[in-house]
N, C-alpha and C positions, 0 to 999 in steps of 0.2 A: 624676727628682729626688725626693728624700724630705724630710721635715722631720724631726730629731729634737732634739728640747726644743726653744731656742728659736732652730735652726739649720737654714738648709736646707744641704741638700749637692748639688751639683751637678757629678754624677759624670764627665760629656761636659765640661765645665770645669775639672775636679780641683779645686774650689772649694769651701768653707763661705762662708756671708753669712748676716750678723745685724745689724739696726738701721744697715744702713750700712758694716758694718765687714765685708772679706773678705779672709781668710785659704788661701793654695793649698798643696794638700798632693798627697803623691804620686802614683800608681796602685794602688799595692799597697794602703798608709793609707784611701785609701779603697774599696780590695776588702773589707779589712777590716770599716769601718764597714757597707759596706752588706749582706753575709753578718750579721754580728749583727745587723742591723737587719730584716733578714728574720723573724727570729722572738725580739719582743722579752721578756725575760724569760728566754727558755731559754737553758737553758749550753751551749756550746760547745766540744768540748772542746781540746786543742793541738793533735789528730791530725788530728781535722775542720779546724780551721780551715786547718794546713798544708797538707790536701789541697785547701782549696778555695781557699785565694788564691797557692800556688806548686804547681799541678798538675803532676805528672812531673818537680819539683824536687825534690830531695832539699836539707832545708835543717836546720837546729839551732835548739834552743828560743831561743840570741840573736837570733835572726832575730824571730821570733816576739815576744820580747822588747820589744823595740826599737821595732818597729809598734805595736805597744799603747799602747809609751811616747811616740811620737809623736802616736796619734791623740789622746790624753788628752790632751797637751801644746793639738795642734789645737781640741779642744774645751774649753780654759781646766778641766780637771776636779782634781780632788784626789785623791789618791788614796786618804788616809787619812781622805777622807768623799767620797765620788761620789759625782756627779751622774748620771752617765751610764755608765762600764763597770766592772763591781765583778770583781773577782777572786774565782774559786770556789778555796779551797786545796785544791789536789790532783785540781782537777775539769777547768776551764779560764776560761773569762770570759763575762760576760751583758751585754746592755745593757739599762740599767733604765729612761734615757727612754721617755716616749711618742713613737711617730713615726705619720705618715700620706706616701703618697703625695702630691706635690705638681703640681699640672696647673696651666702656664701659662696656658693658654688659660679658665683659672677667673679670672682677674686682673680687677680692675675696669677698665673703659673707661676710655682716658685721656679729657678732655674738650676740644673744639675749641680752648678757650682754652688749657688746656694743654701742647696740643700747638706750638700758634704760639710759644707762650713758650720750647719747648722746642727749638725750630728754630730761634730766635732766638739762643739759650743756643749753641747749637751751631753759629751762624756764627761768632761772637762767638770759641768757644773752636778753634774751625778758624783765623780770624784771628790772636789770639794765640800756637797752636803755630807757623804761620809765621812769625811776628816769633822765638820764641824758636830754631828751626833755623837760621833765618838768625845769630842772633847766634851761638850755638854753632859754626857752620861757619865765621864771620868770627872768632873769639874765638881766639886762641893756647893749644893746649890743653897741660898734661902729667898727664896721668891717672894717678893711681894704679893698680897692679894690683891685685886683690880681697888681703886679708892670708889670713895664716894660718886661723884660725878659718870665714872666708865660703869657702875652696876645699875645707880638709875638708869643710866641709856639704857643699858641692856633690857634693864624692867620695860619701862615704856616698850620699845620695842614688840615685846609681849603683848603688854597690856593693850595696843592696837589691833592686835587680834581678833578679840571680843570673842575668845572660849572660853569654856570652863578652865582645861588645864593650863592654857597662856596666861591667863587671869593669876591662876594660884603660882604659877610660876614668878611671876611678876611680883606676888606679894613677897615671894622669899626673899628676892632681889633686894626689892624696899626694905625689909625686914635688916637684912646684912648691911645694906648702905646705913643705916639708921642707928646699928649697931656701931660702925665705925666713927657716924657724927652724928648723935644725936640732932644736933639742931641745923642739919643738913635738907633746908626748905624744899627745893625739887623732890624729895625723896618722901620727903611726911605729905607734901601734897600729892603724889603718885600715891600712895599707903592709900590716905582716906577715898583718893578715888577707885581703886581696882578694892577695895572693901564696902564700898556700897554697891558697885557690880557684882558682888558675889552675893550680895543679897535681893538683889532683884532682878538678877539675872539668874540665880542658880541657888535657892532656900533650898532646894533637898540635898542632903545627902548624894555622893558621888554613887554609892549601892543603886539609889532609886534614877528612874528614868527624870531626864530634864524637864521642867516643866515649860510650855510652849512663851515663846518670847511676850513682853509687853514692855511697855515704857514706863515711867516714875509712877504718873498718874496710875496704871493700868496697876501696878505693881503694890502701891497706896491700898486700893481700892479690892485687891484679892488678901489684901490684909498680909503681905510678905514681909512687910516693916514692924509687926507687930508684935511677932514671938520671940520668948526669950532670947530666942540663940542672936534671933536679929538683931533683940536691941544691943546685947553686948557686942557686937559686931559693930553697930553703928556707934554705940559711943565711944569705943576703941576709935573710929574714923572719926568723931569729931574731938 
């Protein structure tokens, strides 16, 4: 775990927490954070960071985008006055926070009384979730499914991945939001993009072994855009 300004990050959790308040963010988001946070101050540039938090992936500067856009989002930052990761024009990005290593076992001793209070606290809240399960399982339910807007996130989510099965996951996602609004633009442009990933990132069949990474160009030029399957694939995405 690290602290940087007035946030730890806890990376085995995919968690920020501040004064109470925790916010969970993805794996990559915070590969991110914690590669800048290795060496605070210095730039970093698009190549480094791509190499270090999508190793052997070949991905585009939206990718890259997007994560930044996220972590800043995660850590409440501004962009047109930051706190914490400043954009170099033309260089790549820094974090300007102070951080330090954070060691649980530094933590002040609870105290005997606080402890009983605290097991107290926690029968208490044991008892309660049972009363509340039970009314729930006794309760006639008809649950809403997640709308439009909460299944893109969800997709995205995935589709930052950059697997095969986050990918296809992602397209189902898209698929169900799309279903609920057809003309729900996040969603159709999530679709066409985790659909041309699956074609130049992954033409074979799930049976056959992956075929080794390449880019648009590389992917052009092994002719992966060019068979059936592709093209109905790709005009589905446009």
């Amino acid at each position: 775990m690290i602290t940087v300004g007035e946030w730890l990050a806890d990376r085995q959790a995919g968690e920020l927490r501040r004064a109470g308040e925790t916010r969970a963010i993805e794996p990559k988001v915070m590969d991110l954070l914690f590669l800048l946070a290795s060496k605070p101050n210095a730039v970093f540039s698009k190549t480094d960071i791509l190499e270090a938090v999508w190793p052997g992936v070949t991905v585009g500067d939206d990718s890259l985008t997007r994560c930044v856009w996220k972590l800043r989002k995660a850590l409440s930052d501004d962009l047109k006055s930051p706190r914490y990761i400043e954009t170099i024009s033309k260089r790549g990005y820094r974090l300007t926070a102070a951080t330090a290593r954070y060691d649980a076992a530094l933590e002040r001793e609870v105290s005997p009384t606080s402890r009983r209070a605290a097991l107290s606290m926690a029968v208490i809240a044991l008892a309660v979730t049972a009363l509340l399960a039970t009314a729930i399982w006794l309760w006639p339910t008809n649950e809403a499914s997640p709308g439009p807007a909460a299944l893109t996130k969800r997709a995205d989510d995935f589709y930052f991945q950059f697997t095969r099965a986050d990918n296809e996951a992602a397209i189902e996602l898209y698929d169900r939001a799309i279903t609920d609004n057809p003309d729900y633009a996040p969603a159709l442009a999530g679709l066409a993009d985790a659909l041309i990933q699956r074609v130049i990132r992954w033409p074979n069949p799930p049976s056959l072994p992956d075929l080794p990474h390449t880019d648009l160009a590389g992917a052009i030029a092994q002719g992966r855009t060019t068979t059936p399957e592709a093209r109905r694939i790709l005009r589905r995405a446009r």
